[in-house]
C-alpha positions in Angstrom: 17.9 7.9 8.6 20.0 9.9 6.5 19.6 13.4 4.9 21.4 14.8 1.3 24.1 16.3 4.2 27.7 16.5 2.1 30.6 15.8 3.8 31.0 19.6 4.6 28.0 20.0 6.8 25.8 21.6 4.2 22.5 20.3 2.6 23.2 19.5 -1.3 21.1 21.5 -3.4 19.9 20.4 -6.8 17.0 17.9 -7.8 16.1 14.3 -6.3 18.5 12.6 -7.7 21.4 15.0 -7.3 19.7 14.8 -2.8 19.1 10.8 -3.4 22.8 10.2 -4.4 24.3 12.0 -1.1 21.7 10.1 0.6 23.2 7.0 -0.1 26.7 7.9 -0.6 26.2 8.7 3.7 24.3 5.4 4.0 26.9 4.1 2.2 29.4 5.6 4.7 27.5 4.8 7.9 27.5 1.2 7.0 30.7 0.9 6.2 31.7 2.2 10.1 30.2 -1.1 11.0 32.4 -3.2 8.7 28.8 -3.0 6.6 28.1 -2.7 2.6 24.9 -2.0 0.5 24.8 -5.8 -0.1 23.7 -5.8 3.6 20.7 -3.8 4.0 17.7 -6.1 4.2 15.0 -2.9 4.6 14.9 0.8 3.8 12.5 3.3 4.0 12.3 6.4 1.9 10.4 9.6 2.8 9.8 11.6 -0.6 8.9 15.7 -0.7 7.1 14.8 -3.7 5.5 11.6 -5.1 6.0 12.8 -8.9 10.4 12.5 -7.9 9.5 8.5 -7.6 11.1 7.9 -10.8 14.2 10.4 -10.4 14.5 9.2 -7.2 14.3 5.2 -8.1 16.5 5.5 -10.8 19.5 6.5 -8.6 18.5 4.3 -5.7 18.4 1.3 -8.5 22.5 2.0 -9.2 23.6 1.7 -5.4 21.2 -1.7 -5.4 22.1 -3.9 -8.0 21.9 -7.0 -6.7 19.2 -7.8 -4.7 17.3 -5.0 -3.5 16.4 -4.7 -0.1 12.7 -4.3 0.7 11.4 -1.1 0.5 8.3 1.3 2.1 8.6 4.4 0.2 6.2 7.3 1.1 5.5 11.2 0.2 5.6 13.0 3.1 6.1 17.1 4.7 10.0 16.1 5.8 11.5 18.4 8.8 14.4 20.1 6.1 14.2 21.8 3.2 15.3 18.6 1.2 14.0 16.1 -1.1 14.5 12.9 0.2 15.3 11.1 3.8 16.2 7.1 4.0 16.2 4.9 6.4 18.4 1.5 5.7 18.5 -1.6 8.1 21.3 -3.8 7.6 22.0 -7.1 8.6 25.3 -8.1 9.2 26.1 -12.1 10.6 28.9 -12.8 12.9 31.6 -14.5 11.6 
């Protein structure tokens, strides 16, 4: 899973879509350290502070996604930080 950490260590303030973005910009970057992309995530799962962000929050996960999306559980829950959002990707990646 992956946290709105910046590349500096610190937690990115602002609102869930400003959190959702840094989210995915550092799924983004995870995947790509195994030779992955956003085309290859099959499932996510997407822990929400708040159920009424849903929209802010699916309107920026709808830009990294615009293919196919990948399947998605998305649920409002008490998360561990002081943040927004937390998401969990699963990627599949065949050998070539």
């Amino acid at each position: 899973g992956q946290v709105p950490v910046q590349p500096d260590g610190t937690m990115a303030g602002g609102g869930i879509e400003t959190q959702t973005r840094q989210v995915l910009e550092n799924v983004r970057a995870a995947l790509a350290l195994a030779g992955a992309t956003m085309d290859d995530v099959v499932k996510t799962t997407v822990w929400i502070e708040d159920a009424r962000d849903f929209s802010g929050m699916n309107k920026v996960y709808g830009s990294f996604f615009t293919k196919e999306p990948p399947a998605r559980t998305t649920v409002e829950s008490r998360l561990m930080l002081d943040i927004k959002v937390e998401i969990e990707a699963v990627a599949y990646l065949p050998q070539k």
